[in-house]
LOLUMLUM-387287 format. One record per residue (C-alpha): residue number from 1; residue in one letter; x, y, z. Coordinates in Angstrom, 3 decimals. Each point is the difference from the previous one (the first is absolute). Layout:
BEGIN
{NUM, 'A', {X, Y, Z}}
...
//
This chain:
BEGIN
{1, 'X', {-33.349, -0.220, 42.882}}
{2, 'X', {3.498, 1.343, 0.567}}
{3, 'X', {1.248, -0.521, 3.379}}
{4, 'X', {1.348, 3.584, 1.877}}
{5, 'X', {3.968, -1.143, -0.528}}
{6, 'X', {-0.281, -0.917, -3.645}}
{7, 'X', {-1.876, 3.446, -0.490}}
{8, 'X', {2.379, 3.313, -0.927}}
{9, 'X', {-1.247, 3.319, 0.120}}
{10, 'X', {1.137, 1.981, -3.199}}
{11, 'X', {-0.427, 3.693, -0.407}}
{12, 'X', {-2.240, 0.323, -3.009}}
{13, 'X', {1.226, 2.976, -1.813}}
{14, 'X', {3.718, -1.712, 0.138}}
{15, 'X', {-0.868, -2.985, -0.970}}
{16, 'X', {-2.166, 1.486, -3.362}}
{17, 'X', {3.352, 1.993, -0.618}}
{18, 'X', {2.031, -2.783, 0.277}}
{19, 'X', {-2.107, -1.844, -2.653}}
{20, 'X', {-0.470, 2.865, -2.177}}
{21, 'X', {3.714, 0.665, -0.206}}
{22, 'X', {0.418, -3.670, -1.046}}
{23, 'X', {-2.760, -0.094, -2.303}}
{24, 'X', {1.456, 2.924, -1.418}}
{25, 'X', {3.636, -1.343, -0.573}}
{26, 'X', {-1.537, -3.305, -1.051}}
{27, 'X', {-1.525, 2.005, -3.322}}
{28, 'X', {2.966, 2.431, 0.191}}
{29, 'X', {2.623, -3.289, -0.432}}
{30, 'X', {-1.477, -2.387, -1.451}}
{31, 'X', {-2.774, 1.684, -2.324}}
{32, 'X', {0.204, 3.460, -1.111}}
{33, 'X', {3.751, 1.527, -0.270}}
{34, 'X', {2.598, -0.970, -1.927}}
{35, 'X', {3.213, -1.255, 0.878}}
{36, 'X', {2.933, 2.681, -0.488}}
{37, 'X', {1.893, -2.683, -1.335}}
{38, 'X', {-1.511, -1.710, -2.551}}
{39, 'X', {-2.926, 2.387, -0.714}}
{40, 'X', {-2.416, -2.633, 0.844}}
{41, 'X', {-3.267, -0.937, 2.438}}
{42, 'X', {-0.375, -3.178, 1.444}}
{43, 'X', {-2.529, -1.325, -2.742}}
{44, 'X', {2.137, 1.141, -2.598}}
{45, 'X', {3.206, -1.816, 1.157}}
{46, 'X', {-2.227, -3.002, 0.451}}
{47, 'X', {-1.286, -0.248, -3.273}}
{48, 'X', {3.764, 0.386, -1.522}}
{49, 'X', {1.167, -2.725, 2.356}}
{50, 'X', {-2.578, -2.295, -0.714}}
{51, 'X', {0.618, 0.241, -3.710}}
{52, 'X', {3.725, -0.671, 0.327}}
{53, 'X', {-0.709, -3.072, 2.361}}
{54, 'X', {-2.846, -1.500, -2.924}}
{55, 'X', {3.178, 1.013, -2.995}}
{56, 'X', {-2.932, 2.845, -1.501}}
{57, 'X', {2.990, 1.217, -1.460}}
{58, 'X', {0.093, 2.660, -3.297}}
{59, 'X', {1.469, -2.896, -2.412}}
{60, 'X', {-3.308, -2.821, 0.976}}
{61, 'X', {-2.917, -0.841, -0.481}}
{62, 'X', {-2.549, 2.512, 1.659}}
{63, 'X', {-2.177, -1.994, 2.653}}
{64, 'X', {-3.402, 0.636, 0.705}}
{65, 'X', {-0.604, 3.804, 2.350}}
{66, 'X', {-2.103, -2.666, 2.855}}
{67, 'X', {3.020, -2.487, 0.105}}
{68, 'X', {1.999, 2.950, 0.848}}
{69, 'X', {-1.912, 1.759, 2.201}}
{70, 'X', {-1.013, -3.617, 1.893}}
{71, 'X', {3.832, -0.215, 0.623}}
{72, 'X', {0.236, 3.445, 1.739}}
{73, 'X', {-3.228, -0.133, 1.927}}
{74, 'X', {0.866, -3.826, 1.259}}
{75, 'X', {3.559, 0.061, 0.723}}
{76, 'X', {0.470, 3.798, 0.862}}
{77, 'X', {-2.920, 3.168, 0.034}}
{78, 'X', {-2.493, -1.463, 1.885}}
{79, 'X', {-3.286, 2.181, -1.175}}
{80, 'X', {-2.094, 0.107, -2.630}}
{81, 'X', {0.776, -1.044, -3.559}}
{82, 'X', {-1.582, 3.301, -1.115}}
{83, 'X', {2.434, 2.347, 1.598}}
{84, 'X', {2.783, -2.484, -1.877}}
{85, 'X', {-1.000, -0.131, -3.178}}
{86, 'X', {-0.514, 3.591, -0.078}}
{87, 'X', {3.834, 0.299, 1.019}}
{88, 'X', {0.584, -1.948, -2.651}}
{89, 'X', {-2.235, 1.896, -2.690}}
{90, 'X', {2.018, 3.758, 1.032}}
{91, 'X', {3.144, -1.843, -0.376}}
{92, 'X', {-0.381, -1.388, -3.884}}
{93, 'X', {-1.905, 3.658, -0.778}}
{94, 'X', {2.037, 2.157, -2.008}}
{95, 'X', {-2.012, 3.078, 0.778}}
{96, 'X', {0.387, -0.605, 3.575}}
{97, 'X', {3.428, -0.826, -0.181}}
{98, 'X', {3.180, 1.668, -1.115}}
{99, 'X', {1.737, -3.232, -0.347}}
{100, 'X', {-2.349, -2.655, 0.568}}
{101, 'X', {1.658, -3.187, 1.604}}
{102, 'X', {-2.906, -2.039, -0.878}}
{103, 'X', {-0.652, -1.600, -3.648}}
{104, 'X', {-3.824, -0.509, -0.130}}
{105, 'X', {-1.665, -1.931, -3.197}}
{106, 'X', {-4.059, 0.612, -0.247}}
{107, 'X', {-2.096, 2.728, 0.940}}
{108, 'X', {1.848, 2.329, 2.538}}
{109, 'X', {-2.136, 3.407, 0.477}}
{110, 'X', {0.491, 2.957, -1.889}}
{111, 'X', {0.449, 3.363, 0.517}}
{112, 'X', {-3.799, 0.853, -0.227}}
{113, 'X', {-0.904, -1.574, 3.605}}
{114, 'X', {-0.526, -3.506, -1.956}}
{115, 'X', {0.677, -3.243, 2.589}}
{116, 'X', {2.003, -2.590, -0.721}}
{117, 'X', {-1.835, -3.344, -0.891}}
{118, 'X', {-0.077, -2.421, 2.218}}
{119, 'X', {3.467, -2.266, 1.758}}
{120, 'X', {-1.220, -3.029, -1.821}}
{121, 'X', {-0.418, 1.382, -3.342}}
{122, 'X', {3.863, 2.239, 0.376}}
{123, 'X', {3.427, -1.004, -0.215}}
{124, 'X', {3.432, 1.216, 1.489}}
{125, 'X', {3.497, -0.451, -0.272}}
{126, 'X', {2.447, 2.623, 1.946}}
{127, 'X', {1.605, 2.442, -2.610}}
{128, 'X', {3.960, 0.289, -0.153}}
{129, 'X', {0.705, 2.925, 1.699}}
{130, 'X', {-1.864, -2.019, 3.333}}
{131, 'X', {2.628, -2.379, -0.040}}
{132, 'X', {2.443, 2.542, 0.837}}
{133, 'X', {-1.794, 0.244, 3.431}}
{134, 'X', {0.694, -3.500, 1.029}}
{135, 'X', {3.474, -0.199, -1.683}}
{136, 'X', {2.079, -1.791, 2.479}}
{137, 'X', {-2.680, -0.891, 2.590}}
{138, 'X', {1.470, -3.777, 0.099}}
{139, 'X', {3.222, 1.813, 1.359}}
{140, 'X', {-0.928, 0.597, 3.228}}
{141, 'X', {-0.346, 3.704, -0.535}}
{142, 'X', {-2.886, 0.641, 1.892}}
{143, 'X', {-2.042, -0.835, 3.135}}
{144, 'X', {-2.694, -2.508, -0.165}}
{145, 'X', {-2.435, -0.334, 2.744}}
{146, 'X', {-3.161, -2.187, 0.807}}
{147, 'X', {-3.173, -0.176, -2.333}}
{148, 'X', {-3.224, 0.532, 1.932}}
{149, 'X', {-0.687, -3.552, 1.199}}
{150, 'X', {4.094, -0.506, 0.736}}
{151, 'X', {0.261, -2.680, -2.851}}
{152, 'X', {1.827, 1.402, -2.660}}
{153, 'X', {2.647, 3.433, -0.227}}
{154, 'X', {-0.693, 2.659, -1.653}}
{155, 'X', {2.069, 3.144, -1.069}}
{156, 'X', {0.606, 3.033, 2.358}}
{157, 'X', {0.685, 2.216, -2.878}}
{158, 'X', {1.519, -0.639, -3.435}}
{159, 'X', {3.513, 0.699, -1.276}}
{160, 'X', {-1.227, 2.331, -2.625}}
{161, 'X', {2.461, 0.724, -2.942}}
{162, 'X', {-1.775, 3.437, -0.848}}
{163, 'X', {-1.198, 2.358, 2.487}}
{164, 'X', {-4.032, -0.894, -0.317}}
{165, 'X', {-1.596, 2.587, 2.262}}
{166, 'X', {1.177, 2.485, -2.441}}
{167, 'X', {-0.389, -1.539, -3.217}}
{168, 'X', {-3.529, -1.295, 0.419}}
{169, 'X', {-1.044, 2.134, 3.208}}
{170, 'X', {-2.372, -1.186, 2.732}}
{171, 'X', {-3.348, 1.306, 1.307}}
{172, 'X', {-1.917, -1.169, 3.045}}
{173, 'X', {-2.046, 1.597, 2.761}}
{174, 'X', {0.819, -1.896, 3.828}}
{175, 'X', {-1.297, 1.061, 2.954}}
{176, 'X', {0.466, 3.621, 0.961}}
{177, 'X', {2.584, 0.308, -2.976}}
{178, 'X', {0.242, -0.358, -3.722}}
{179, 'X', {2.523, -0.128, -2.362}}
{180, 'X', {0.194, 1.028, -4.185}}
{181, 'X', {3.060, -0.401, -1.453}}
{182, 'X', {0.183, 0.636, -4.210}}
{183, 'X', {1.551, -2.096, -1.978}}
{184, 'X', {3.318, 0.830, -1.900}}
{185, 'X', {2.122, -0.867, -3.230}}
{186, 'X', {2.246, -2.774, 0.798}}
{187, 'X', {2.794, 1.665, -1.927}}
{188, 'X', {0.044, 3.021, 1.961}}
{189, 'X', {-0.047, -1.445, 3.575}}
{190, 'X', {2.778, -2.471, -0.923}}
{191, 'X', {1.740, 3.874, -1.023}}
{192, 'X', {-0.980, 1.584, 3.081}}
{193, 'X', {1.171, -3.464, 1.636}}
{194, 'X', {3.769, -0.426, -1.837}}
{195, 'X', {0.645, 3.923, 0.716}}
{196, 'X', {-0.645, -0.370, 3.908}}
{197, 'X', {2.126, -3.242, -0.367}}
{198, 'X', {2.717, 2.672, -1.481}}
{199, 'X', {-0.250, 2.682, 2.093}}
{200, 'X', {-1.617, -0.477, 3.570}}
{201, 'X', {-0.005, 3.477, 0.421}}
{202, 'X', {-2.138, 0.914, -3.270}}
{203, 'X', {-1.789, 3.254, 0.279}}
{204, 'X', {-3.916, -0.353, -0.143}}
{205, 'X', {-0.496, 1.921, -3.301}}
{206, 'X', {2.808, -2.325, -1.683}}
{207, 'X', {-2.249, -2.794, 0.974}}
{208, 'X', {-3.353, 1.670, -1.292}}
{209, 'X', {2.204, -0.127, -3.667}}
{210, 'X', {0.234, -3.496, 0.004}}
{211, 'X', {-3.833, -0.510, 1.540}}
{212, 'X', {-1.883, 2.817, -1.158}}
{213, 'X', {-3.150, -1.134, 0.823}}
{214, 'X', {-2.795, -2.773, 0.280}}
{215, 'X', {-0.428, -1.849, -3.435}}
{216, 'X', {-3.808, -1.330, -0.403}}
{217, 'X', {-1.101, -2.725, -1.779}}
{218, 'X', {-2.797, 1.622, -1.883}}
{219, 'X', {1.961, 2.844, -0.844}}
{220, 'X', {-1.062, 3.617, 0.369}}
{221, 'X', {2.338, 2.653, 1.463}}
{222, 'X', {0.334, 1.650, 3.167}}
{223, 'X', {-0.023, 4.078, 0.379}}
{224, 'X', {2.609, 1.686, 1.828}}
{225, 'X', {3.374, -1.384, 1.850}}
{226, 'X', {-1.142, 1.291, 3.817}}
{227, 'X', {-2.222, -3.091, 0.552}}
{228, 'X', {2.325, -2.259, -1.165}}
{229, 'X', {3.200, 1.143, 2.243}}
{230, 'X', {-2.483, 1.359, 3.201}}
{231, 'X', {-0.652, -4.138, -0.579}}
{232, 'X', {3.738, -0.894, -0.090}}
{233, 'X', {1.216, 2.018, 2.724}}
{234, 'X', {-2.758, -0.549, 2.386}}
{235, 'X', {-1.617, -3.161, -0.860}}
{236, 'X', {-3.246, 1.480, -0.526}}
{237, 'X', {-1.489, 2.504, -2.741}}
{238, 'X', {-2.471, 0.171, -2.885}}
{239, 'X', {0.670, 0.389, -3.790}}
{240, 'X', {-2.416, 0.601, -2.645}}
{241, 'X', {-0.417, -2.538, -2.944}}
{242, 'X', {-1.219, 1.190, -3.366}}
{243, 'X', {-1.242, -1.962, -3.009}}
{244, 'X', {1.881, -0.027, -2.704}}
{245, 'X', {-2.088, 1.610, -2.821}}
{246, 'X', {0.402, 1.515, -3.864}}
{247, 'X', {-2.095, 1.789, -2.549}}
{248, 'X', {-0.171, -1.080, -3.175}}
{249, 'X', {-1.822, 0.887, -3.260}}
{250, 'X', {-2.235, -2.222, -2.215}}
{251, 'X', {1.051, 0.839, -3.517}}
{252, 'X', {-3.389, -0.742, -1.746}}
{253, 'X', {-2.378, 1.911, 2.815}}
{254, 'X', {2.389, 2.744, 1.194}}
{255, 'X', {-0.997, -0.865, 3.299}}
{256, 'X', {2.563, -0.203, 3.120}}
{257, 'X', {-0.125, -2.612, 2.592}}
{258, 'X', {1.656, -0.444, 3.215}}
{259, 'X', {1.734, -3.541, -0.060}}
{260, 'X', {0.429, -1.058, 3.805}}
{261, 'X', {3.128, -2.668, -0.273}}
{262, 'X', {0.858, 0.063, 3.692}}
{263, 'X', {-2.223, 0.007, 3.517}}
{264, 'X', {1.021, 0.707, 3.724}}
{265, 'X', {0.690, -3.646, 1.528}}
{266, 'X', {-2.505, -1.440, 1.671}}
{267, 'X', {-2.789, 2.200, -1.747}}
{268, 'X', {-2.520, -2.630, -1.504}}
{269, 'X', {-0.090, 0.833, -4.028}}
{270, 'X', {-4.462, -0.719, -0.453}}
{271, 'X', {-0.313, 2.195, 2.875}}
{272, 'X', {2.079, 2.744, -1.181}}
{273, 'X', {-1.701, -0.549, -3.367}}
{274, 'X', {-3.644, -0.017, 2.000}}
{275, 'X', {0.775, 3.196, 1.589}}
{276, 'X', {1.152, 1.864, -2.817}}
{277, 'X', {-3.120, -1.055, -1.672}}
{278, 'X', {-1.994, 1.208, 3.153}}
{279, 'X', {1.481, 3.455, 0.062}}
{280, 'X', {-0.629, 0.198, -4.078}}
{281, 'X', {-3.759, -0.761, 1.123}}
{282, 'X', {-0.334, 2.287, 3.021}}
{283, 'X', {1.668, 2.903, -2.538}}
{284, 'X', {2.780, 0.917, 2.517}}
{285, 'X', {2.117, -1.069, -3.136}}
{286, 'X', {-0.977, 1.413, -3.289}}
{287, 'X', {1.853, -0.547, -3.025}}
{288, 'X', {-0.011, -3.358, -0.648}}
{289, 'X', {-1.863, -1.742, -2.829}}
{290, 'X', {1.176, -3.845, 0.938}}
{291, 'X', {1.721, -2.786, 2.310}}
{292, 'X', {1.310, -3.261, -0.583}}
{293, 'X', {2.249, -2.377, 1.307}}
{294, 'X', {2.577, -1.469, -3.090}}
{295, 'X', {2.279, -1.428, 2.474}}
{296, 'X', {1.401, -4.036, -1.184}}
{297, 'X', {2.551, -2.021, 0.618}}
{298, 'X', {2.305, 2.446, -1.550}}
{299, 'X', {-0.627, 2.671, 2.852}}
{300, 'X', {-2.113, 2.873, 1.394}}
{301, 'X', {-1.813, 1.987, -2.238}}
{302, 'X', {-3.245, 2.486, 1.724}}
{303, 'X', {-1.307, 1.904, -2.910}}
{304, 'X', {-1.756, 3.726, 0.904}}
{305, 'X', {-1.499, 1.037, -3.450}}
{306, 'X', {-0.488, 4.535, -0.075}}
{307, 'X', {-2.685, 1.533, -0.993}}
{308, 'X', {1.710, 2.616, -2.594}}
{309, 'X', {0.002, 2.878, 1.747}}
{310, 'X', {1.856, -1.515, 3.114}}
{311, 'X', {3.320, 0.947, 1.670}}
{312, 'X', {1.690, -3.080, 0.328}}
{313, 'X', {1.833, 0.973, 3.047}}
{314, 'X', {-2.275, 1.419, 1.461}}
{315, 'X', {-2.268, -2.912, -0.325}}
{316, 'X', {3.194, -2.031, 1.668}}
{317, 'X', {0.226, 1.917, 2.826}}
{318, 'X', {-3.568, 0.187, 0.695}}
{319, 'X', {0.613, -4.062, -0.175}}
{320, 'X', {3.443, 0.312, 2.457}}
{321, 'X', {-2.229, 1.934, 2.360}}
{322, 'X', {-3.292, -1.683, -0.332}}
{323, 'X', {1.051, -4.175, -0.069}}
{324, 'X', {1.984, -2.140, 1.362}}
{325, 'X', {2.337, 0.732, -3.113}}
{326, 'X', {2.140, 1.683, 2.915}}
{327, 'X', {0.338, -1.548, 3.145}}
{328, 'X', {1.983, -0.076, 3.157}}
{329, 'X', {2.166, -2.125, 1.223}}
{330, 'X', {1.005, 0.084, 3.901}}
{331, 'X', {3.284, -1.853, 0.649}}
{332, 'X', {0.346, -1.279, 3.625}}
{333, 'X', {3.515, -2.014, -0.184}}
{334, 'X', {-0.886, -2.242, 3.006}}
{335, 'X', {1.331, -3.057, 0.425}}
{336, 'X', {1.274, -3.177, 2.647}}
{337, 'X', {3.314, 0.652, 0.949}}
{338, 'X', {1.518, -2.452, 2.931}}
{339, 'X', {-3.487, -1.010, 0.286}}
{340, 'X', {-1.020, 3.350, 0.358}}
{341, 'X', {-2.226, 2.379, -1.772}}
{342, 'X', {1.942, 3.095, -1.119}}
{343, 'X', {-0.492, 3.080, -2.286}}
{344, 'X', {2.956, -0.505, -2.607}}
{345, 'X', {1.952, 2.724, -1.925}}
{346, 'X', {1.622, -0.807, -3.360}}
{347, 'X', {3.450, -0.072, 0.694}}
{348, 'X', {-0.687, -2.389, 3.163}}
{349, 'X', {-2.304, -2.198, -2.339}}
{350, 'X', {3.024, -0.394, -1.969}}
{351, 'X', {2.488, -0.721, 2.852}}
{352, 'X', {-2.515, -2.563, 1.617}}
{353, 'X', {0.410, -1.787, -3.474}}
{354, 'X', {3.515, -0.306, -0.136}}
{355, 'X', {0.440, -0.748, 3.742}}
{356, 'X', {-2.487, -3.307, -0.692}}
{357, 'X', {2.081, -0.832, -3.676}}
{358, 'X', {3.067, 0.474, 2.484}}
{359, 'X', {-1.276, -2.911, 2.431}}
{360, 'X', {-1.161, -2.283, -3.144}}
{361, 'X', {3.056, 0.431, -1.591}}
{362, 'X', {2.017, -0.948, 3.206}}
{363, 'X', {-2.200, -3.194, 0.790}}
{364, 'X', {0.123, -1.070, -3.391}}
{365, 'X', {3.674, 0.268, 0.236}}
{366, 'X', {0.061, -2.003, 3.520}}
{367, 'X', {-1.684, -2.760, -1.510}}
{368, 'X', {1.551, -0.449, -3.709}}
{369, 'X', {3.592, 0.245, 2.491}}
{370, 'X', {-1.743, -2.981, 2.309}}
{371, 'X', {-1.146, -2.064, -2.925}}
{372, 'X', {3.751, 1.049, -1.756}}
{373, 'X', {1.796, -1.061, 2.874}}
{374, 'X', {-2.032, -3.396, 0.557}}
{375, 'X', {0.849, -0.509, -3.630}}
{376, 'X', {3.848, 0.569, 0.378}}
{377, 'X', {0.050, -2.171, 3.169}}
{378, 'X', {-0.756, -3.005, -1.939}}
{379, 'X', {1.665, 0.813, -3.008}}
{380, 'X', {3.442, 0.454, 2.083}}
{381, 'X', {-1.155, -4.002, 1.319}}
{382, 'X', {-0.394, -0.785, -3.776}}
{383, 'X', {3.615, 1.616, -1.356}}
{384, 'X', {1.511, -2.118, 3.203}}
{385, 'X', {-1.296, -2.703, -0.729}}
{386, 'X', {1.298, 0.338, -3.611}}
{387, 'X', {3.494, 0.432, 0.632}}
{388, 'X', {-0.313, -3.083, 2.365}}
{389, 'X', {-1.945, -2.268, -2.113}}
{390, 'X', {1.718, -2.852, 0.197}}
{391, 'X', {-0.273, 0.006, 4.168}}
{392, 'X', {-3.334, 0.876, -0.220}}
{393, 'X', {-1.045, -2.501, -2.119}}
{394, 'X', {2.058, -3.054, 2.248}}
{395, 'X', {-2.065, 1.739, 3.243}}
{396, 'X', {-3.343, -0.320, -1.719}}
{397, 'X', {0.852, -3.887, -1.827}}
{398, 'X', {1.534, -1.011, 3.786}}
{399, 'X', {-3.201, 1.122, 1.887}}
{400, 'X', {-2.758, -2.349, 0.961}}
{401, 'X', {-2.920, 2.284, -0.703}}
{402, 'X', {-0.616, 4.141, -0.883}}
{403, 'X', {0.262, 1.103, 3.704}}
{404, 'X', {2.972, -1.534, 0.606}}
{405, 'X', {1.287, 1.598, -3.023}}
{406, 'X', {-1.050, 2.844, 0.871}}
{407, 'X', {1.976, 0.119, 3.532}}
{408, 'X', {3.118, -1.116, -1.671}}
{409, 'X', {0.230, 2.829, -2.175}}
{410, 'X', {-1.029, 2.235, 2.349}}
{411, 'X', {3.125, -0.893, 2.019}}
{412, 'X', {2.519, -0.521, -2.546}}
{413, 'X', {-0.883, 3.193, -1.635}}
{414, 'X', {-2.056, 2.494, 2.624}}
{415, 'X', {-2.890, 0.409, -2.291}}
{416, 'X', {-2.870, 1.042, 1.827}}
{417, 'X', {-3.561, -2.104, -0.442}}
{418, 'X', {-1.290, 1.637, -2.467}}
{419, 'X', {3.373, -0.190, -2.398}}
{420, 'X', {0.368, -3.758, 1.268}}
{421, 'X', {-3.599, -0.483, -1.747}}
{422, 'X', {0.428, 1.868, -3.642}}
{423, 'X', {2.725, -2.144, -0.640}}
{424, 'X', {-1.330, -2.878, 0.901}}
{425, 'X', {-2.819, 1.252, -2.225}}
{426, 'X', {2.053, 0.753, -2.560}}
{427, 'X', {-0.458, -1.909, -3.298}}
{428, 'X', {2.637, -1.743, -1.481}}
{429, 'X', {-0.335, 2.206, -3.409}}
{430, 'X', {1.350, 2.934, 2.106}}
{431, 'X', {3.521, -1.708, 0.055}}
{432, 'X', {0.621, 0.310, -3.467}}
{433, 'X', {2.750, 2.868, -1.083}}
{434, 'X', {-2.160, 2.454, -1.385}}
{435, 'X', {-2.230, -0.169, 3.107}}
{436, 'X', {2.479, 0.482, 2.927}}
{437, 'X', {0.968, 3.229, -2.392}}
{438, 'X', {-3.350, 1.013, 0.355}}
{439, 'X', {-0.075, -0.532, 3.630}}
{440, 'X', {3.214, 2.072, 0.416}}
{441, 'X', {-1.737, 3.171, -2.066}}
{442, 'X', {-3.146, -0.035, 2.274}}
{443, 'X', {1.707, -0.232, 2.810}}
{444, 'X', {2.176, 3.001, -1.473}}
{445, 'X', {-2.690, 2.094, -1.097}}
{446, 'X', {-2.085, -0.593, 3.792}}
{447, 'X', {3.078, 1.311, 1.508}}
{448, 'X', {-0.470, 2.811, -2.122}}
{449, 'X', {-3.438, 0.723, 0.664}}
{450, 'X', {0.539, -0.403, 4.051}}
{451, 'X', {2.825, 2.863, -0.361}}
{452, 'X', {-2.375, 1.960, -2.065}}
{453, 'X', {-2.818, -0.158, 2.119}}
{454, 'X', {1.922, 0.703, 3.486}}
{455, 'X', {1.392, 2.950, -2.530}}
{456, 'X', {-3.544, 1.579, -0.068}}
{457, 'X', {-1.376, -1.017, 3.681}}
{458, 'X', {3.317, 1.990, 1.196}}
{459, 'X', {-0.717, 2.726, -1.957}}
{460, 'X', {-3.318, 2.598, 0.025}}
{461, 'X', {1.395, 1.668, -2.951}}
{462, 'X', {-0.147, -3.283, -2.052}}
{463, 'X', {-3.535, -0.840, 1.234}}
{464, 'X', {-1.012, 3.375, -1.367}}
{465, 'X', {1.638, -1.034, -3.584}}
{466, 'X', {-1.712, -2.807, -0.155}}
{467, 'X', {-3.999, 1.684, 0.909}}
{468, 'X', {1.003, 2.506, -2.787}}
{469, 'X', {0.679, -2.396, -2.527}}
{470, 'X', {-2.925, -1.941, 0.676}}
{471, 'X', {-1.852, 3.059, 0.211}}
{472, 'X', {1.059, 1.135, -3.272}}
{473, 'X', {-0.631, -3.855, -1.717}}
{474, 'X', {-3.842, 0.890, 1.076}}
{475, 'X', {0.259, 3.203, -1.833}}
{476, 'X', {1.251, -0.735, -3.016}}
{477, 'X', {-2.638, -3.222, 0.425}}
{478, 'X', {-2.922, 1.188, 0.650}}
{479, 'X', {-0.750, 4.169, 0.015}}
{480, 'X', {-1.542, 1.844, -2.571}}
//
């Protein structure tokens, strides 16, 4: 038993807020909302990471789903494989995706509800436009912390080339909170992004010209503007997607179908098809003669056959009103900001961006300058050393052994340790004519780069010339 001085007296309703409020930021940080930054959750980021670290990369080999998803749950995301691999599975699915930033090879799901087959029997390889999320993580651009067990680091966030909770949206449900954010064409963000660059001071309907709206994977088309800018200006609203739908005639019966070629995202296609065929059945529908499914590889393709008498649009409302053919879509533009949750509007979505591209692009300056000037340090040693040859060579024949070598021309000359070593180091080869020449351009051409990167770390204007170019290089790269 507890002896009466190692025993505390706790109030009980503080302490179950206390660990409530932690639970709850524990699923709210490192679970369920995305990071403002780089558009991702915590699972997401760790799947990326991992297949950077095993070289998963868009121009390899794929490797096996379980390999993959072993690496994440062992080294970083320390719950079930399950939750993982179904990360995984959303990210190579093009109908759950705008851009997906996963390439998967085997059996993947389809729109109809179907699963995935099995980790063992699927393979992966991250797509292209994924490697412009890590671009320049070996630069010291972001924050790495602990892994769960304190054995390995791991990612804070990602530098993200692209602004990702945009392009591909998020959707997750925390405690007390949820957030639904559509996904958008890559194209027009980077638009929206490049004209706020321009002109801080844009007005908000300029900005809805460049992003006029969501841009689904499976299509469709949303009714109205109101939902879209209430959305925009708020952070929260509700538009309506359509499917995208056309009548057409069959020459040899006469008969008119409607062709469905588009559906709502997230609407499950057999179950759309299933209900439809329900209604027919239960006669709330009348007027059609016949249903199939003729989709393929090629695309969507829902086929209503008409009875002859039928009013093809008013047999397509009755389906808009009556399905899931339209559906809505409530946008909640939550997301992590300074590590905390926030409701977002679009313009400060888009200034979050740039403010994290301004901070990569500044780190990634302050180390190429560190590893420039390290390189120019010992190239200065090396072009001394050149026009002193002859000296340098008596020092190095005269000295008993390396470290006395070393000392010598360290006091003769004032090279520092490290310029003392490379040209002790360097090979005789080097020496030759055509060599030293080379020396003397490199050293040229770092002194170059040092001036040109001190140019751009003095300068905010410069930094913001340099996110718009790489900005537009994803553009022209990858939208559509």
């Amino acid at each position: 038993m507890l002896s009466e001085q190692n025993r505390v007296t706790v109030n009980i309703e503080d302490e179950m807020r206390k660990s409530y409020m932690d639970y709850a930021m524990s699923v709210i940080i490192g679970r369920a909302l995305p990071d403002v930054r780089d558009g991702l959750k915590p699972v997401h980021r760790r799947v990326l990471y991992a297949m950077h670290e095993l070289g998963n990369d868009y121009n390899k080999p794929y490797k096996k789903s379980a390999r993959v998803v072993g690496d994440v749950i062992g080294k970083y995301h320390p719950h079930g494989d399950s939750a993982v691999y179904d990360t995984i599975v959303r990210l190579a699915q093009d109908f759950s995706m705008r851009y997906p930033l996963i390439d998967g090879q085997g059996n993947f799901g389809s729109i109809d509800g179907d699963s995935a087959a099995a980790m063992r029997y699927t393979e992966v390889r991250m797509n292209r436009l994924a490697h412009e999320l890590l671009a320049d993580i070996d630069k010291e651009t972001v924050d790495f912390g602990p892994n769960y067990d304190d054995s390995l680091q791991e990612p804070l966030v990602l530098p993200c080339k692209f602004p990702n909770l945009l392009v591909n949206g998020s959707e997750g449900i925390a405690v007390g909170m949820a957030t639904k954010i559509p996904p958008h064409n890559l194209g027009e963000v980077i638009d929206g992004l490049i004209a706020v660059i321009d002109d801080p001071k844009i007005e908000f309907d300029q900005l809805l010209e460049k992003i006029p709206g969501p841009d689904f994977p499976t299509g469709g088309f949303i009714l109205g503007r109101e939902g879209i800018r209430e959305a925009y200006r708020t952070g929260r609203g509700i538009v309506q997607m359509r499917a995208r739908a056309l009548v057409e005639k069959d020459r040899r019966t006469g008969r008119e179908s409607i062709v469905i070629t588009e559906i709502p995202f997230q609407v499950n296609k057999a179950k759309l098809i299933e209900k439809i065929a329900d209604l027919v059945k239960e006669k709330k529908i009348e007027g059609i003669n016949d249903l199939r499914d003729e989709s393929d590889r090629d695309g969507m393709r829902i086929v209503v056959e008409l009875k002859k008498d039928s009013i093809p649009q008013v047999i397509l409302n009755q389906l808009y009103k009556m399905t899931p053919m339209q559906s809505s879509f409530g946008i909640i533009m939550l997301a992590i900001v300074n590590g905390q949750p926030r409701v977002l509007t679009l313009r400060e979505v888009l200034d979050k961006f740039i403010e994290h591209r301004k901070e990569i692009v500044t780190r990634r300056c302050i180390f190429e300058l560190k590893k420039a000037e390290a390189r120019a340090h010992i190239l200065e040693g090396l072009k001394i050393a050149l026009e002193n040859l002859d000296e340098v060579i008596a020092i190095i024949k005269g000295s008993a052994n390396p470290a006395e070598a070393k000392e010598s021309l360290m006091a003769r000359f004032a090279f520092s340790d490290k310029q003392a070593q490379a040209i002790l180091d360097m090979r005789l080869h080097r020496l030759t004519g055509l060599e030293r020449d080379k020396i003397i351009a490199e050293y040229e051409e770092i002194l170059a780069l040092i001036r040109r990167l001190k140019e751009i770390l003095a300068s905010e204007v410069e930094i913001l010339k340099i996110i718009k170019e790489e900005l537009q290089e994803v553009r022209d790269r990858f939208g559509d």
